[in-house]
Backbone bond lengths (Angstrom), bond angles and torsions (degrees), N, CA, C in turn:
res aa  C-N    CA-C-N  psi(-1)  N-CA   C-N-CA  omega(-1)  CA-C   N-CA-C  phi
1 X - - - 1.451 - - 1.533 108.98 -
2 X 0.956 105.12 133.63 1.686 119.20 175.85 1.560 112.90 -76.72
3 X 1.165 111.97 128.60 1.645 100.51 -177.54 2.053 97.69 -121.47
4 X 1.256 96.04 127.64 1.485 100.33 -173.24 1.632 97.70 -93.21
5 X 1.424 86.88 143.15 1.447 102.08 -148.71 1.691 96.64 -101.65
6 X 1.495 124.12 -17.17 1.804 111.10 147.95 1.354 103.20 -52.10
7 X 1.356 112.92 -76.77 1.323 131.87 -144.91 2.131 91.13 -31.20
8 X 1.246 108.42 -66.62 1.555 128.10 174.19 2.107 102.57 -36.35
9 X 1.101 114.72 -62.17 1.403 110.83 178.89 1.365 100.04 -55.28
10 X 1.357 127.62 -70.72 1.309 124.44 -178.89 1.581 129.68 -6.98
11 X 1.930 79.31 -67.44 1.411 88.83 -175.86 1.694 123.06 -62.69
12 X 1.541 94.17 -56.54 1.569 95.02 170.80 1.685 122.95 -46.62
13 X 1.505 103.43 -13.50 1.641 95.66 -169.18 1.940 103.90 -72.70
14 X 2.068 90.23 -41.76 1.596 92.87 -171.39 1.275 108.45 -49.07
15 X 1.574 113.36 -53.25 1.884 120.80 179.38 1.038 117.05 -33.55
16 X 1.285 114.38 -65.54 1.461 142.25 175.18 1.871 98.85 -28.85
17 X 0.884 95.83 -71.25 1.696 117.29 -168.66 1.794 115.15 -48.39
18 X 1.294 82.95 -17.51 1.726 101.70 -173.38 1.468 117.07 -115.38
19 X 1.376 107.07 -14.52 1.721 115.91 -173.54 1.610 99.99 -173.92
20 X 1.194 100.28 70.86 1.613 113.76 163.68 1.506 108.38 -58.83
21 X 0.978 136.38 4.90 1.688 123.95 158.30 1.732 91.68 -98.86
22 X 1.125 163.09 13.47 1.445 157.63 -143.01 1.801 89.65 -86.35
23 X 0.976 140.67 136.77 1.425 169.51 -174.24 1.108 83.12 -85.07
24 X 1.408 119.26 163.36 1.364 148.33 -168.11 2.053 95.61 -109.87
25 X 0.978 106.50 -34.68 1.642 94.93 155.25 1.616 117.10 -67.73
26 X 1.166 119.36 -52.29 1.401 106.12 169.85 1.280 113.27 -76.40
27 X 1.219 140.11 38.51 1.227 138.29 147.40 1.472 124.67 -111.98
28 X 1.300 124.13 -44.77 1.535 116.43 108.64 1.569 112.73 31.87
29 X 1.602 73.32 -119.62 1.746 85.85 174.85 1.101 142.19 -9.74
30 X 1.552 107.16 -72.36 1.357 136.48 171.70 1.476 114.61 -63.05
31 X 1.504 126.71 -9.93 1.380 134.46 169.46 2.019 105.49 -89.42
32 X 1.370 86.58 -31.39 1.830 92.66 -176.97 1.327 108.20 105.05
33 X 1.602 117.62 -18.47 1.456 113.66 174.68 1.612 144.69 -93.73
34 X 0.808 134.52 -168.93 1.612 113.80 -176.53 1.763 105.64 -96.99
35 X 0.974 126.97 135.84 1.334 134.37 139.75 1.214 133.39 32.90
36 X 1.497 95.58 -63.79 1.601 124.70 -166.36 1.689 84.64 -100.13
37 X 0.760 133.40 -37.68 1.951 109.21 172.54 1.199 92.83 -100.36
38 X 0.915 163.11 65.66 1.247 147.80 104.06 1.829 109.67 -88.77
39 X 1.261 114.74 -50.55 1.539 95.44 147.07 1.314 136.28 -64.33
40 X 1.365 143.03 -9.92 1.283 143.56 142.63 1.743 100.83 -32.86
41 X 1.265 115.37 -63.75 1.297 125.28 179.51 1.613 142.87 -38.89
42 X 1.241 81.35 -60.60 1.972 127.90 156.98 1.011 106.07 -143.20
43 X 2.018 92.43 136.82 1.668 102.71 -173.11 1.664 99.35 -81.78
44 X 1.202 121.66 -8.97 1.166 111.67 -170.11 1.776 110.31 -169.09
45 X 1.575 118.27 -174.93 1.420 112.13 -168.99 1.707 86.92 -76.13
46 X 1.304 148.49 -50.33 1.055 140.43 -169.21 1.481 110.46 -48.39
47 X 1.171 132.72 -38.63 1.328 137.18 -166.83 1.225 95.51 -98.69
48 X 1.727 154.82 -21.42 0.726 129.10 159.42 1.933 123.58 -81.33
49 X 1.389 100.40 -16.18 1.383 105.14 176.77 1.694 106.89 -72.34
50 X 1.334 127.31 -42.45 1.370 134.43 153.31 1.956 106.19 -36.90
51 X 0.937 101.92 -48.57 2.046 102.26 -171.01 1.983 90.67 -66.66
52 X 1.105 113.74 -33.80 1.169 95.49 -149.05 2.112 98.18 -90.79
53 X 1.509 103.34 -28.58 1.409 116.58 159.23 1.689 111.16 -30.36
54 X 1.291 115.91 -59.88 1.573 139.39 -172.53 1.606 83.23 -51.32
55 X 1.135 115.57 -93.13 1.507 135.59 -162.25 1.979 89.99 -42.21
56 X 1.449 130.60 -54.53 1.235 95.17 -151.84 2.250 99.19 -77.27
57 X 1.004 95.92 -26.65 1.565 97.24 174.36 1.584 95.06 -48.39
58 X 1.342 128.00 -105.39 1.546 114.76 164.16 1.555 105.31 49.28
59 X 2.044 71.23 -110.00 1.877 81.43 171.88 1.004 142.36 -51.19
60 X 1.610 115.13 -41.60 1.733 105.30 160.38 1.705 111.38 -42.85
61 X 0.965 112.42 -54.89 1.835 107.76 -141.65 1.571 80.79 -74.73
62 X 1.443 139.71 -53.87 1.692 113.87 163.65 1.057 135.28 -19.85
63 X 1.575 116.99 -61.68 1.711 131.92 174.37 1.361 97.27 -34.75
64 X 1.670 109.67 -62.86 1.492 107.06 -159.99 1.513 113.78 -83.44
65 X 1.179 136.31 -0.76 1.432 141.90 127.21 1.555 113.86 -27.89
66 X 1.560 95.56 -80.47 1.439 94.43 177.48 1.408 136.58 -45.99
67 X 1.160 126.65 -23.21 1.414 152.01 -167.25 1.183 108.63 -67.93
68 X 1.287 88.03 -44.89 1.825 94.07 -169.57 1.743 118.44 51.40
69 X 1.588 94.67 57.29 1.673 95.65 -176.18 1.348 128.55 -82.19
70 X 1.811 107.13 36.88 1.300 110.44 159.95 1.150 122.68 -128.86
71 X 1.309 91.06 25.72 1.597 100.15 -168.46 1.932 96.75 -103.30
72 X 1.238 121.26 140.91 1.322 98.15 161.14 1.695 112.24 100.44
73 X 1.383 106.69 168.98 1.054 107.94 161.76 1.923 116.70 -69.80
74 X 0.884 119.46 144.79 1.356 130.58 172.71 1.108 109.53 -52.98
75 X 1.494 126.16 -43.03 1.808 129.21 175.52 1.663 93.69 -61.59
76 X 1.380 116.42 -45.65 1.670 97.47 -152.94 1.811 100.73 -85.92
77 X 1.792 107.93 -9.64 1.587 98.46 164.12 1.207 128.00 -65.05
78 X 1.842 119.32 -28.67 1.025 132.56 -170.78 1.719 102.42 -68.63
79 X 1.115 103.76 -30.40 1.449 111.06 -167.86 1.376 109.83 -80.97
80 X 1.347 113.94 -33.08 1.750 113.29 -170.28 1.827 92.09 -82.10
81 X 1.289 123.22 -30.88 1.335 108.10 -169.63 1.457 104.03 -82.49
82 X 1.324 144.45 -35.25 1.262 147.93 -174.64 1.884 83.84 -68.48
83 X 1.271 132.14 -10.90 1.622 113.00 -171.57 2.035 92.34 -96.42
84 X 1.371 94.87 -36.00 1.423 107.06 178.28 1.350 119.50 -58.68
85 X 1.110 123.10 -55.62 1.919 127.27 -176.44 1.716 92.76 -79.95
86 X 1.344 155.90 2.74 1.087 120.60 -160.01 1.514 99.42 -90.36
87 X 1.623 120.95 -12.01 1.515 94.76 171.56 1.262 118.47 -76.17
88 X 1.380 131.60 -11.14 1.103 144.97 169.66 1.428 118.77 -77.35
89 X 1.180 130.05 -16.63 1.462 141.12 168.82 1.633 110.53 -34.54
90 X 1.067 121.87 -47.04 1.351 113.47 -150.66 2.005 93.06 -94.85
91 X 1.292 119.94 -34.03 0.986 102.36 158.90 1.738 139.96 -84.86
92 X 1.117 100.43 0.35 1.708 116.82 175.72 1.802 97.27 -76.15
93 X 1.772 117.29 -25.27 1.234 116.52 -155.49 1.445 97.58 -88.62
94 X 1.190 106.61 -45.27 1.550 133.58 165.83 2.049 106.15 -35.03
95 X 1.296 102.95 -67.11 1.528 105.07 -176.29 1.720 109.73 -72.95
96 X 1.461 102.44 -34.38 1.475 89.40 -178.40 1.298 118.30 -96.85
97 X 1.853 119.37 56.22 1.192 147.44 164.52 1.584 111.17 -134.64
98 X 1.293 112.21 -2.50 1.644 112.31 165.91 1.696 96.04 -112.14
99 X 1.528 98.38 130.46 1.503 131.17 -158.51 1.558 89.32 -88.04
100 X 1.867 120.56 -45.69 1.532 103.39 -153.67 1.613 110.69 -74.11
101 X 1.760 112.37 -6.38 1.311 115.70 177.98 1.337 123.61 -61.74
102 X 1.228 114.12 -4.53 1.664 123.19 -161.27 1.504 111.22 -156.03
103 X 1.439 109.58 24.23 1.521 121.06 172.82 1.765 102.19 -118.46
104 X 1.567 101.36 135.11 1.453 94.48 173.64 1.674 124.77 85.29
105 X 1.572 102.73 152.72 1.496 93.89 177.55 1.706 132.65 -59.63
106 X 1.207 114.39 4.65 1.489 125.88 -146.43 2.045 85.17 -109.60
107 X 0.935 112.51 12.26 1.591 111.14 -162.94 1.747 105.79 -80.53
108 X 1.446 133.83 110.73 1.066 142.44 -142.33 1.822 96.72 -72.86
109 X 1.570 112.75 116.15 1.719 128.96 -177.26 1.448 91.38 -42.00
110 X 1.460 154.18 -45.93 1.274 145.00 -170.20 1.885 116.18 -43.92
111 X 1.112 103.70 -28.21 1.265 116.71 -154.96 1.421 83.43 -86.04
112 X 1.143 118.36 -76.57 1.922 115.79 173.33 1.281 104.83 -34.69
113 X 1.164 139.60 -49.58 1.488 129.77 -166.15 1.643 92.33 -56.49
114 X 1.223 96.53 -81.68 1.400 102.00 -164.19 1.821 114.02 -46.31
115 X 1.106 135.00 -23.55 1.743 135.85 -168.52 1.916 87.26 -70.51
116 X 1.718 114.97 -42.74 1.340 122.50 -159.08 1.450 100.87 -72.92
117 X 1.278 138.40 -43.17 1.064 135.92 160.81 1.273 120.20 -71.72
118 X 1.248 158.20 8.34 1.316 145.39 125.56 1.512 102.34 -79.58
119 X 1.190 139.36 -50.37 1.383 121.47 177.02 1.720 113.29 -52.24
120 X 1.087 139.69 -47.38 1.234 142.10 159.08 1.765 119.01 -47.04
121 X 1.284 120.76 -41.94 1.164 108.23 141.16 1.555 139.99 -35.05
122 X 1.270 114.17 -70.54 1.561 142.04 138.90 1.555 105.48 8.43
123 X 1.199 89.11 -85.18 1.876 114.09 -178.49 1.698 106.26 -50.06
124 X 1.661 107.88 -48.32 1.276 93.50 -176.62 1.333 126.07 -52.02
125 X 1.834 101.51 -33.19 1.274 110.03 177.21 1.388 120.39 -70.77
126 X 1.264 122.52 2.19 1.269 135.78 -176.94 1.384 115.28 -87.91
127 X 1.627 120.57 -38.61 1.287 116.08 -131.87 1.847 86.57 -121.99
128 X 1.604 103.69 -17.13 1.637 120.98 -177.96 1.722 110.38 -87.15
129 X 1.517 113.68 -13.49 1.261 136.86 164.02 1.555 126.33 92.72
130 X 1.487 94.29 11.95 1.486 114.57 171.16 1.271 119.23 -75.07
131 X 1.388 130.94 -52.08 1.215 132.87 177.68 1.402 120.07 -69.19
132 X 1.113 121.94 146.47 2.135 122.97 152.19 1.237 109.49 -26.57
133 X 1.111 134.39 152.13 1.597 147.32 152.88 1.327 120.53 -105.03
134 X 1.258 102.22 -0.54 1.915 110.06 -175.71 1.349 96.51 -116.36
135 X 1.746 131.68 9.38 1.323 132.23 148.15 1.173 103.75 -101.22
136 X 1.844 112.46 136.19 1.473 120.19 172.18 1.488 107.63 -79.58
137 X 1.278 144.50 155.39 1.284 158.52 -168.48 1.766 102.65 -49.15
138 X 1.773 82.66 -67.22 1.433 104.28 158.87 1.388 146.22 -45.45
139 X 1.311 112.23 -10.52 1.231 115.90 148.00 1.389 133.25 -105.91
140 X 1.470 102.59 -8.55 1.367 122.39 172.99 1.564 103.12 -63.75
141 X 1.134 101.15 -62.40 1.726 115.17 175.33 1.352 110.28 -40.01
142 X 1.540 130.62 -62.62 1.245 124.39 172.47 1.246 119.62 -67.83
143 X 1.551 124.96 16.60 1.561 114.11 -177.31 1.277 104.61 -101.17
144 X 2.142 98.62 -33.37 1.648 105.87 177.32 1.757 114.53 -66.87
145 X 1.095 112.72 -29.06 1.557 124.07 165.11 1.620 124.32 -47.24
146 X 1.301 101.96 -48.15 1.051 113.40 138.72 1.640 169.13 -40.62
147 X 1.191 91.37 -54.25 1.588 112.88 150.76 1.032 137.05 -67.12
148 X 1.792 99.04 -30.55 1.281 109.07 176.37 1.851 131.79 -66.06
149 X 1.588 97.54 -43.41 1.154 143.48 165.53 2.307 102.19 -46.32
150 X 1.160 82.10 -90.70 1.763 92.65 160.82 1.293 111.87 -17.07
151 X 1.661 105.91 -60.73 1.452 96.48 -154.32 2.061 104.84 -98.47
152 X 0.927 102.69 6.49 1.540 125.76 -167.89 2.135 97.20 -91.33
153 X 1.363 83.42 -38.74 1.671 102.99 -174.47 1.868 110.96 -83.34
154 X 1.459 112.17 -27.53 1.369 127.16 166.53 1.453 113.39 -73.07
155 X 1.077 110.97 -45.39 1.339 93.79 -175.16 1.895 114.70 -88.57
156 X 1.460 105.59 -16.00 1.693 96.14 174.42 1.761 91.52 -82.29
157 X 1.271 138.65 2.17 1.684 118.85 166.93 1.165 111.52 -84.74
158 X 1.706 125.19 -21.93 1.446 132.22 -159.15 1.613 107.16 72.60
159 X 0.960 109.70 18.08 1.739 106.42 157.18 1.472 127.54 -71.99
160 X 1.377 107.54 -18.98 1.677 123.20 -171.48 1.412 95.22 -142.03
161 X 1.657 113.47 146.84 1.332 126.35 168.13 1.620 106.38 -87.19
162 X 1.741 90.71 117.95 1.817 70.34 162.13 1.471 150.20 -46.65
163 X 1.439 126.86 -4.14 1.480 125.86 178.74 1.414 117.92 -92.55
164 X 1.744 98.18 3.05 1.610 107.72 -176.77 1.775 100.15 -98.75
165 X 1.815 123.15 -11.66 0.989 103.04 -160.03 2.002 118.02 -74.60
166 X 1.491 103.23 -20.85 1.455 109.73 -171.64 2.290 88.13 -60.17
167 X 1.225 99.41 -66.18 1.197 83.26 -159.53 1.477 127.86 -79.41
168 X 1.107 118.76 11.11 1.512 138.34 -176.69 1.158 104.11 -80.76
169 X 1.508 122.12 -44.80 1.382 132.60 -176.05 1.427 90.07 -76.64
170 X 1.545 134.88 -108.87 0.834 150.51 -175.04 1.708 114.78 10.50
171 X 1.650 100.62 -70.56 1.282 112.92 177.98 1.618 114.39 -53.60
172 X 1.135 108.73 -35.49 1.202 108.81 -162.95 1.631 106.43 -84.12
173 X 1.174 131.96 -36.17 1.364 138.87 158.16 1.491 122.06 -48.58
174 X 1.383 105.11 -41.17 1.597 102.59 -166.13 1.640 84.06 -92.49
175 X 1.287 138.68 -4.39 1.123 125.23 -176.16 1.529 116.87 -88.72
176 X 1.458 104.62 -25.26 1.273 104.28 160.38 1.694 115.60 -86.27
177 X 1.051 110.71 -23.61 2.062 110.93 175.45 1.529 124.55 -77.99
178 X 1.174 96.98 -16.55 1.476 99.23 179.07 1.746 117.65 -67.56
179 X 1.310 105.74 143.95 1.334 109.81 -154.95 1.485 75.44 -96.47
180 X 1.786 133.38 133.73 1.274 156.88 102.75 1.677 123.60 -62.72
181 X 1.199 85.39 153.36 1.754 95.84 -154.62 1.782 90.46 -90.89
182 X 1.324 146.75 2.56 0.852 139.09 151.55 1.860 128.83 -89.28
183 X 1.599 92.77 -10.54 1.643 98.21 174.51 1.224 116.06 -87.86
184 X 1.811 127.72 142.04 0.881 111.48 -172.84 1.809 90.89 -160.12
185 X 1.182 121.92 161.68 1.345 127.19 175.51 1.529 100.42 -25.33
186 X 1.313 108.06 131.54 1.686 112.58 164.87 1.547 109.38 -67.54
187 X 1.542 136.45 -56.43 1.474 137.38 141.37 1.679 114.24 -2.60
188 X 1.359 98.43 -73.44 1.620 102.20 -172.68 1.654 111.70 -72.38
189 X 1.456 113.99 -41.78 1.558 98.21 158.47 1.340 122.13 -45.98
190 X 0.924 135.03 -45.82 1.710 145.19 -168.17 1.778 107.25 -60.00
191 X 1.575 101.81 -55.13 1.168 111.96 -160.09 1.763 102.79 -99.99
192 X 1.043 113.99 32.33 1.695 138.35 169.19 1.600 98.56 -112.72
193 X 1.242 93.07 -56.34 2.057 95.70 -169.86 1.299 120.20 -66.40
C-alpha cells in the first residue's frame, strides 16, 4: 500500500493544531496508518515537526502570492493576506509554538523570506503614509503572527466563530497601525511636553 505522504502531513497538521502534545501514535491514527510507517516516514516527532515546517512555509509563501501585496492600498493588502493564510492559521499556530524551529543557526531560510515580505509590506505602509512610524515593520510582522495564531487558537476552542476570523484580525491590527495625526512617539510626546 502506498501511503501518500501530504495526505499524512495533513492529517497530523489538523491533530497537531488541536493537541500539540498528540503522540506520534495518535498521529498515526489520525493519518489511518500504523505506527511503524509513519516512522518509515518520520523517524521521529522532530522530523516530522521539520516535514510539517516545509509544508507550513509552502503555505505561507502562497498566501503571500496570493495577496498580491503590492497591489493596492497597503491596508487592503494586509487584509487580502490575513484572508489568504487563514486556512493555514491553525497550523502556523501550531509551529509558532515549537521554540526549536527558530532557535539557532539551523532555522529554516523560508521563514526569513517570508518575515521580509510582510515586513516590506509594513514599510510600504509606512513610507505611503498609512501606517505608524513609531511601529517597526518588524514588529508589525510579529504582531500579525500573532493574531494570527490567537485567532487560529479561538476558533479551534469555540470562543470565536470562524467568519469573524478574516476581520477580527485584520481590523484589529490595522487599528492599532494606522497612522493618526495625533499619534506620535510616546518619547517624543514626553520630550515636547
Amino acid at each position: 500500500m502506498t501511503v501518500d505522504r501530504d495526505h499524512v502531513l495533513r492529517s497530523a497538521a489538523a491533530l497537531l493544531t488541536r493537541k500539540s502534545t498528540a503522540t506520534m501514535d495518535e498521529v498515526a491514527k489520525a493519518a489511518g496508518i500504523s505506527r511503524a510507517t509513519l516512522h518509515r516516514h518520520f523517524a521521529g516527532r522532530d522530523a516530522l515537526v521539520r516535514a510539517l515546517e516545509a509544508l507550513g512555509i509552502v503555505e505561507c509563501e502562497a498566501a503571500l502570492d496570493a495577496a498580491r501585496l503590492d497591489d493596492g492600498s497597503a491596508s487592503d493588502a494586509v487584509r487580502r493576506l490575513v484572508r489568504e493564510l487563514e486556512s493555514a492559521a491553525g497550523l502556523l499556530a501550531f509551529l509558532y509554538t515549537e521554540n526549536q524551529l527558530f532557535e539557532g543557526e539551523a532555522q529554516n531560510a523560508g521563514w526569513s523570506r517570508i518575515d521580509d515580505r510582510i515586513s516590506a509590506l509594513f514599510r510600504r505602509g509606512q513610507l505611503g503614509g498609512e501606517f505608524r512610524i513609531d511601529l517597526t515593520p518588524a514588529w508589525l510582522t510579529e504582531a500579525l503572527y500573532g493574531l494570527l495564531a490567537s485567532g487560529a487558537w479561538m476558533i479551534q476552542s469555540g470562543k470565536g466563530a470562524p467568519k469573524d476570523f478574516q476581520h477580527m484580525i485584520a481590523e484589529l491590527l490595522l487599528g492599532g497601525a494606522l497612522r493618526h495625526p495625533a499619534v506620535g512617539h510616546p518619547a517624543r510626546q514626553r520630550e515636547e511636553s
